[in-house]
C-alpha positions in Angstrom: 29.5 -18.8 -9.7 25.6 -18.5 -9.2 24.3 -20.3 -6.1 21.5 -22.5 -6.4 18.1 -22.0 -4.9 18.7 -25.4 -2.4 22.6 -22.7 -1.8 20.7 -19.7 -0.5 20.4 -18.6 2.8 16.9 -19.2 4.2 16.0 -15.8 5.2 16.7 -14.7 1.3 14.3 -17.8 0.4 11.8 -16.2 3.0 11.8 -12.7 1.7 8.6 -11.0 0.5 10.5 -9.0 -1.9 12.0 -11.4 -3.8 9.3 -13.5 -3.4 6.1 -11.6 -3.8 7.3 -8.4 -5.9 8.9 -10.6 -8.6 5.8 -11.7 -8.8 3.8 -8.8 -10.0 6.8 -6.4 -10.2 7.9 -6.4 -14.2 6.3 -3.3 -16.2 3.7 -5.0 -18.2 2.2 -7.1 -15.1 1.6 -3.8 -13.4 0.1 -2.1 -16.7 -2.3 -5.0 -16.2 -3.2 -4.7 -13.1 -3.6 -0.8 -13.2 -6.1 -1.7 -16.5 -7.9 -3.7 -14.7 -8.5 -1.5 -12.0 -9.3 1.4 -14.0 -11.9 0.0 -16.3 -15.3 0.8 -15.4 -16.4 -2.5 -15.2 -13.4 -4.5 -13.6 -13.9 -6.9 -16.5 -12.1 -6.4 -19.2 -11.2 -9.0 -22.4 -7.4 -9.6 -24.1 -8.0 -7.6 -27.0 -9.4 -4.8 -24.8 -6.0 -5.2 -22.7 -4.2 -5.3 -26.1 -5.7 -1.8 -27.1 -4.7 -0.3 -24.3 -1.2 -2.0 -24.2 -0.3 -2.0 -28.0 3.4 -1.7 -27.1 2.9 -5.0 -25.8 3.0 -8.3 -27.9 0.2 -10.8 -27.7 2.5 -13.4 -26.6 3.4 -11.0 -23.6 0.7 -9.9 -22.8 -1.1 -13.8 -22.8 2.5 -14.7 -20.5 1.6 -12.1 -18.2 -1.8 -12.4 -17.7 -1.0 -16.2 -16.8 1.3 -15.4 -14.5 -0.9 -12.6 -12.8 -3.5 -15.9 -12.9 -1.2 -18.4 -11.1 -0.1 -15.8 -8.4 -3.9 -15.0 -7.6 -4.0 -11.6 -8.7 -6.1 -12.0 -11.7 -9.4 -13.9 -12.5 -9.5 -15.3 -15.7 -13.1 -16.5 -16.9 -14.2 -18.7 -19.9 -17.4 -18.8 -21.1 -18.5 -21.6 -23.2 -19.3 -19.9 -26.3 -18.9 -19.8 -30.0 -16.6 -18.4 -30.6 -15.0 -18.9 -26.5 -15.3 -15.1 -24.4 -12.1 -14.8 -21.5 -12.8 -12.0 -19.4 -9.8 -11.3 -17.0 -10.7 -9.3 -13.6 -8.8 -8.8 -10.5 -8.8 -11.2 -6.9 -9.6 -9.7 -3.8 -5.9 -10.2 -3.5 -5.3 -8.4 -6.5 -7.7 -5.3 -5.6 -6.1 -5.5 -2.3 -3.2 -4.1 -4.2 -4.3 -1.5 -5.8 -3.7 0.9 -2.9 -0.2 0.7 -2.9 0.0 0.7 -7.0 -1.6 3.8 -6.6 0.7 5.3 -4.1 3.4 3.9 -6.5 2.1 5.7 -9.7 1.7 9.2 -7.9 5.1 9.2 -6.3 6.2 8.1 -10.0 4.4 11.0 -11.6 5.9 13.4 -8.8 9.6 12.6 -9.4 9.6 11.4 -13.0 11.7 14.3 -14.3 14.3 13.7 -11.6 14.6 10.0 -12.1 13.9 9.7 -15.5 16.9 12.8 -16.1 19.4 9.7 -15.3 
């Protein structure tokens, strides 16, 4: 039986990798976030995500973005124009990332054939 949230023990509850991670930690929110870093402006819009992430549906992609938005790693800007420009960017808290995403994506690149072999 699955234990309720109010069931776990409090240091579980407390945990920054469950807490944080989950976060930011699926594939497609960390494609963002390594887009966004990587474009030469820092600005980029959703179709310009799209293109780079055409694996990914719009739907998904919108879902993450939002979710990148509501845990303050992504700025998400609306201009009032006809017809409406979003530009999405990253937070200080988001660029403040982007060390260790690094450090992720090299150690990834170093043992893919090992891991990936599995």
């Amino acid at each position: 039986m699955k234990k309720t949230e109010h069931e776990m023990r409090p240091e579980y509850l407390a945990c920054p990798i469950r807490n944080v991670i989950s976060r930011f930690g699926d594939k497609w929110s960390l494609l963002v976030l390594y887009h966004l870093h990587m474009s030469k402006s820092g600005v980029m819009r959703f179709n310009e995500l799209h293109r780079e992430m055409a694996d990914c549906s719009q739907k998904m992609l919108s879902q993450t973005l939002k979710r990148l938005e509501q845990s303050h790693l992504v700025n998400r800007r609306l201009y009032a124009e006809v017809p409406p420009r979003v530009e999405y960017s990253l937070t200080a808290v988001g660029q403040s990332l982007m060390p260790s995403l690094e450090g992720l994506i090299a150690w990834a690149s170093q043992h893919f054939d090992t891991v990936a072999a599995s």
